[in-house]
N, C-alpha and C positions, 0 to 999 in steps of 0.2 A: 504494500500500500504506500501512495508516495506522501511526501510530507509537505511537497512542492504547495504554496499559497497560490490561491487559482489566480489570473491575472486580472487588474482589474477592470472595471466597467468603464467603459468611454464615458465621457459627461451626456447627460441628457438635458433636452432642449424641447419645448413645450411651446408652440409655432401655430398661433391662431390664421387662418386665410390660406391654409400650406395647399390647397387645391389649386392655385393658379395665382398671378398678380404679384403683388412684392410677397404676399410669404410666401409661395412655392418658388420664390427665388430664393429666400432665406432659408426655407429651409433644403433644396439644392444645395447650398453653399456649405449651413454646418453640416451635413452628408458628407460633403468632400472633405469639410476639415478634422474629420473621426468622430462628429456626435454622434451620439441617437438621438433621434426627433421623435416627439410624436405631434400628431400633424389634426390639430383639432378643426373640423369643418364640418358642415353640412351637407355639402356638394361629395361626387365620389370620388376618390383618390387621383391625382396624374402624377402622381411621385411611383418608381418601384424599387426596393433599396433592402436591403437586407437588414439596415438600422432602424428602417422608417416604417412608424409604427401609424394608421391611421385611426382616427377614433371619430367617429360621426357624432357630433352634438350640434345640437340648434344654440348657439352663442346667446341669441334674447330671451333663451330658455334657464330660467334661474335653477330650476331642478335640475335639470340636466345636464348645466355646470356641475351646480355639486356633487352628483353624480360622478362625471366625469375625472374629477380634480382627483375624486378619492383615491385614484388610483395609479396617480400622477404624484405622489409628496415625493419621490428622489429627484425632483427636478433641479436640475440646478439654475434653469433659465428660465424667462418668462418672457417670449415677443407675443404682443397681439398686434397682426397685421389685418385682421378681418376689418372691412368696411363696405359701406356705401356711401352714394352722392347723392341728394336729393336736392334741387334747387329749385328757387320761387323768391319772389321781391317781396315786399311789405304789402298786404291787399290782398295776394293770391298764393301766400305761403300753404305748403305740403305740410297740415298738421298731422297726419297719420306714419308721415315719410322723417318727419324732425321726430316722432317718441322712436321712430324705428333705429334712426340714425344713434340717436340717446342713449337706448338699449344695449345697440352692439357695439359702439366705441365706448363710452362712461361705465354702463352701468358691466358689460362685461369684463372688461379691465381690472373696476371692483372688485367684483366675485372671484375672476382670478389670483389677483392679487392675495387678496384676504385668505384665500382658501390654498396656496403655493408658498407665502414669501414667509410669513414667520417658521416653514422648516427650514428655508434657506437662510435666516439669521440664527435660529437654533445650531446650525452648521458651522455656522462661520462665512459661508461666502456663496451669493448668489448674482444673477446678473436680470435684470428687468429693460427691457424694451419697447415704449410704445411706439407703433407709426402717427404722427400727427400730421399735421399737414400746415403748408406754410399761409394756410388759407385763416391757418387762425388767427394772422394779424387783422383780417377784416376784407371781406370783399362784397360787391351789390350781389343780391341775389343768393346769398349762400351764408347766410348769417346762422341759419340754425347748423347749417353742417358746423362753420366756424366756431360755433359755440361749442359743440361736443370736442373740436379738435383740440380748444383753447382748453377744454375743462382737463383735458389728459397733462399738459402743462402745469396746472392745478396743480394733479394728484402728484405726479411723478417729484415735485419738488417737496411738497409736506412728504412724502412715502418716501423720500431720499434722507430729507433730516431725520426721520424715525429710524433707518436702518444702515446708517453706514457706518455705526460704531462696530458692528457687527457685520462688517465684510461684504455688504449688497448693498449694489450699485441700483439708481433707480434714473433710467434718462429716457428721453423723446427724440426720433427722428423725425425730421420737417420736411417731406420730399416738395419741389411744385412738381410740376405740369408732370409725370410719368407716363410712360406708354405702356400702359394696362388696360384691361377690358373694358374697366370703367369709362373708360373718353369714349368708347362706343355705345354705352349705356342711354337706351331712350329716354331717360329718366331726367336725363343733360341737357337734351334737345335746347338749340337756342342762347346754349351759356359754351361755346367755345372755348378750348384750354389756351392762354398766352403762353407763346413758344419763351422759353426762355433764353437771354442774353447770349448765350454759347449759340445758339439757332438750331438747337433739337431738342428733342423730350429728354428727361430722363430716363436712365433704363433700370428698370425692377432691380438689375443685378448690380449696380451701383449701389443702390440704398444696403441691399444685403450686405457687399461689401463691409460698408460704413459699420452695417448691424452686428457682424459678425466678430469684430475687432473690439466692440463695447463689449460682446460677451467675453473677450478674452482676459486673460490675468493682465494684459499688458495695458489694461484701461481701469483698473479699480482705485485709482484715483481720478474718475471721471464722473460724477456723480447730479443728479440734480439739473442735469442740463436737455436744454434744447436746441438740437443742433440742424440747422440747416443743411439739407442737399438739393439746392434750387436752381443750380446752372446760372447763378448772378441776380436773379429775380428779386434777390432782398436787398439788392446792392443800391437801392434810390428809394427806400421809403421812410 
């Protein structure tokens, strides 16, 4: 019988949107760089990976989170990249589409959060992720989106002063304009993405990049922030 200690477990990573768009770039990315994912969506899997684990849960589904979560405490990361767009001006605002928006950027971030980060302060060291979006400085027409985006801002700064005594990092990426589904989503219709300063979209696998580097040891002194990846966008406001 041997006495050999089994080797251990890659880190795991817990990657809300992993079915397409910036998380199934992110979590492509920590794939490559030896996580395990597991890959929370509602839509069905386009990931195939021998690490990559998929778990079907409705995000606006507050059962179903916890649910889910329970089965989820070794994690060591936390990105939520799931969203949507819902736009409308002052007069002819998408109230059904602004609690939708609420649900799965705020109020699921929450539940995650709440129900993942205190084992990872229990531990010693964890990494948190939100996608934001750089629309939460303020734009016509997308004020309820901007407001759920702003509110992640919010949390990730209070939820950074609570856990970085304790080794977990808590930050926001701010993509603009990206070339994801979303810019074809009829939902949009009529609100056009501004190309950004560089004169292209961003691309999913840039923000992963960015994303993938906050969850490394090489950024835990990075904490509390929200960082821009807008192609120059923020450079004149």
């Amino acid at each position: 019988m041997s006495n050999e200690a089994a080797p251990p477990l890659p880190p795991h990573a817990v990657v809300t949107g992993s079915s397409g768009g910036i998380g199934r770039a992110t979590a492509s990315r920590l794939l490559e760089e030896g996580w395990r994912v597991s890959g929370l969506d509602l839509a069905d899997p386009t990931l195939s990976h021998p690490s990559f684990a998929h778990v079907a849960v409705d995000l606006c589904d507050a059962g179903a989170i916890d649910r889910a979560t329970g089965d989820l405490q070794d994690a060591q990361a936390l990105v939520h990249a799931a969203g949507v767009l819902r736009v409308g001006p002052l007069g002819a605002l998408d109230h059904a589409g602004g609690e939708l928006m609420w649900r799965l950027h705020v109020d699921a971030a929450t539940r995650l959060a709440d129900a993942l980060v205190p084992a990872m302060a229990a531990r010693g060291r964890g990494r948190v992720v939100f996608v934001g979006s750089r629309v939460a400085q303020g734009l016509p027409g997308r004020g309820q989106y901007a407001a759920t985006k702003a509110a992640l801002i919010a949390l990730a700064r209070s939820w950074a002063a609570e856990v970085a005594a304790q080794g977990v990092t808590v930050n926001v990426v701010s993509p603009g304009a990206t070339q994801t589904s979303m810019l074809q989503d009829p939902a949009r219709a009529g609100s056009a993405p501004r190309l950004p300063p560089i004169g292209r979209l961003i691309q999913p696998e840039e923000i992963a990049a960015l994303t993938a580097f906050l969850l490394s040891p090489h950024a835990a002194a990075i904490t509390g922030q929200d960082i821009a990846i807008c192609g120059g966008s923020s450079l004149h406001r």
